[in-house]
Backbone as JSON, one array per atom type, in Angstrom:
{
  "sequence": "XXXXXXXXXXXXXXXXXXXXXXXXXXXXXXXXXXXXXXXXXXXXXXXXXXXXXXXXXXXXXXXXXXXX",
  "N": [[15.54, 3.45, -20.55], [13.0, 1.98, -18.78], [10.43, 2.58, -17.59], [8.68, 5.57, -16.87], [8.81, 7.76, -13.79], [5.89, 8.37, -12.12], [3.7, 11.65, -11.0], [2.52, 11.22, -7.68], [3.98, 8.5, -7.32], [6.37, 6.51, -5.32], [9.02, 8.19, -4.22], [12.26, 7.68, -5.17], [14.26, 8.9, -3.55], [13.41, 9.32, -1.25], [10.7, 8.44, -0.69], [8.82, 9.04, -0.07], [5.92, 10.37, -1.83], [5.67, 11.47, -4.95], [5.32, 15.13, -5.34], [5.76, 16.7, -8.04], [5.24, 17.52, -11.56], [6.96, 17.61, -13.51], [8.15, 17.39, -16.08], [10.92, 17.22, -16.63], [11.93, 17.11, -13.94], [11.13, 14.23, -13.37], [11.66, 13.09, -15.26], [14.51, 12.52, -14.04], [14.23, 11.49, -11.74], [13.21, 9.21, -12.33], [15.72, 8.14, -13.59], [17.27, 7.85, -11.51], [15.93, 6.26, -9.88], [16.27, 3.87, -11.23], [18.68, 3.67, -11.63], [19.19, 3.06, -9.42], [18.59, 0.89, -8.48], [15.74, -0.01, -7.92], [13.25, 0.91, -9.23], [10.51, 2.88, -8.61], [10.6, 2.46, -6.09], [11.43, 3.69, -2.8], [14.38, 3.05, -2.11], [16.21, 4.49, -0.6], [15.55, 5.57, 1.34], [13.83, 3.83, 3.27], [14.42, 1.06, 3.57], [14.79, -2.24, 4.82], [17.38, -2.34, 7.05], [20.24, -4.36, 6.68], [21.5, -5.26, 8.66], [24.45, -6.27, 10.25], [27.43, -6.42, 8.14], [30.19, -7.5, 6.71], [31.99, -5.69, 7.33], [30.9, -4.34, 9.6], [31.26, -5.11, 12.0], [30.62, -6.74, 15.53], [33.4, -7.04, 16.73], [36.5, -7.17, 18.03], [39.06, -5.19, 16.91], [42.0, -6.01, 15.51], [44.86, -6.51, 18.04], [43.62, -4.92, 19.91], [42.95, -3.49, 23.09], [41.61, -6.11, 25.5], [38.77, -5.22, 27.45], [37.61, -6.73, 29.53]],
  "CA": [[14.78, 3.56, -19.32], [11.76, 1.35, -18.66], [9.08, 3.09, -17.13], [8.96, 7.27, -16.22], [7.89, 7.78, -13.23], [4.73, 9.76, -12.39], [3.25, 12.2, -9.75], [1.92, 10.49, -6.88], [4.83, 7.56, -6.91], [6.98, 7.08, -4.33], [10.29, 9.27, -4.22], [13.48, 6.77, -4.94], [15.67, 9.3, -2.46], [13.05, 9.78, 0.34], [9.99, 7.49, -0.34], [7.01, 10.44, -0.12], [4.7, 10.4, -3.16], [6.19, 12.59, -5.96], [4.38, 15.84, -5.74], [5.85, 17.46, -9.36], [4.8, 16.81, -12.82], [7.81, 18.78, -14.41], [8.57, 16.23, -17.03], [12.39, 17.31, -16.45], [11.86, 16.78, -12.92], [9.99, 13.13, -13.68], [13.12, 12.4, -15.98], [15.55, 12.6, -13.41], [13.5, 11.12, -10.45], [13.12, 8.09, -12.97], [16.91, 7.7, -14.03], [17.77, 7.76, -10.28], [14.89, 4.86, -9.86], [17.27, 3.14, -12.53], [20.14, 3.34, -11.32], [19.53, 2.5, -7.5], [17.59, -0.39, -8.93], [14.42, 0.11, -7.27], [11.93, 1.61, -10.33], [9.16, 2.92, -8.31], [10.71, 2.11, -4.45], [12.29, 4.77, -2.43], [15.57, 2.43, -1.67], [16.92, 5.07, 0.18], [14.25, 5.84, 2.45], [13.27, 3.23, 4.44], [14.72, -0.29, 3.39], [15.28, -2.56, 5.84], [18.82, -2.85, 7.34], [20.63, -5.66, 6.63], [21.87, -5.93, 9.46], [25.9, -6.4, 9.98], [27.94, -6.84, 7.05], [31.61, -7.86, 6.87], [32.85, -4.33, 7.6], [30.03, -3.86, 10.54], [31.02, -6.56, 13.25], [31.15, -6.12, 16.83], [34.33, -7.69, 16.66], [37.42, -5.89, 18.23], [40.14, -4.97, 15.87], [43.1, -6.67, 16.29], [45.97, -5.62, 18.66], [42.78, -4.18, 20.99], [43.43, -4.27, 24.3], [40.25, -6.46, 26.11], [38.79, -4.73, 28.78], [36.07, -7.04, 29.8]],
  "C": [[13.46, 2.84, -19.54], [10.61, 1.78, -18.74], [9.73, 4.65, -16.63], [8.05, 6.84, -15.18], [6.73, 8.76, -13.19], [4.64, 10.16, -11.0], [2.34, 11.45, -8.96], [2.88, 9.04, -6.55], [5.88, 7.73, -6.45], [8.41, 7.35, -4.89], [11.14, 8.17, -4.53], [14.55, 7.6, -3.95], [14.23, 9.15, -1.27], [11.55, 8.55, 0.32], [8.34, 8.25, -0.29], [6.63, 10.25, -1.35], [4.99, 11.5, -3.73], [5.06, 13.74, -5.98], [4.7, 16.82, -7.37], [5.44, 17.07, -10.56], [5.61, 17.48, -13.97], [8.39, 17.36, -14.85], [10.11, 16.03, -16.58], [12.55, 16.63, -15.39], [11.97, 14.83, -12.95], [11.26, 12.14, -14.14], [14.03, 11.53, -15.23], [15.68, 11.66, -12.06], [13.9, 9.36, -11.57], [14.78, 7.38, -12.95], [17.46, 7.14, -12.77], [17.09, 6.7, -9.67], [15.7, 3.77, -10.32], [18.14, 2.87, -11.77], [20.72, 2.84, -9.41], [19.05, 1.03, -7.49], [16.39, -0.92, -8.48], [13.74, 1.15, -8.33], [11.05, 1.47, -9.16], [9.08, 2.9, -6.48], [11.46, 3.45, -4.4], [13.47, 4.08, -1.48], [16.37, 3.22, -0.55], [16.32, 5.8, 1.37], [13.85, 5.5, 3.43], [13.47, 1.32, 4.37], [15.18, -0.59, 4.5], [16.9, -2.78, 6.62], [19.24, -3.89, 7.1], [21.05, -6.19, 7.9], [23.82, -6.03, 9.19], [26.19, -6.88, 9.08], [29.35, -7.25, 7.69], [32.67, -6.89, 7.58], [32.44, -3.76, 9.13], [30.01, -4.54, 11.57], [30.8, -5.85, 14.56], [32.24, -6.05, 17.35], [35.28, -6.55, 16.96], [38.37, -6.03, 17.31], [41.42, -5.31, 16.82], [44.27, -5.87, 16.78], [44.88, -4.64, 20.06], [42.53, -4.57, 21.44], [41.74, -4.8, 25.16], [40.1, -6.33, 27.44], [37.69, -5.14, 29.6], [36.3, -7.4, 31.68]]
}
């Protein structure tokens, strides 16, 4: 692991400013930093959308009947 995080940096699940200083806590917050690949961001918080992917079209599925 790189860097621990500390109290006062932002959450990697929500993005709020860590209020604990329970080392255990700190640990765990960190590993989960790691492994979302944002050390220090709250990736799951408030990143921007991408926007449609491959799976996300508007596109009708085929065999569906067009009712325009």
């Amino acid at each position: 692991m790189s860097e621990l995080l500390k109290p006062g940096d932002p959450c990697p699940c929500c993005g709020e400013p860590i209020q604990t200083s329970d080392p255990d806590r700190l640990l765990v917050l960190s590993w989960l930093a790691q492994m979302l690949g944002a050390p220090g961001k709250g990736r799951l918080a408030g990143d921007e959308d991408p926007g449609p992917g491959p799976d996300r079209t508007n596109r009708p599925e085929p065999g569906a009947a067009d009712h325009s």
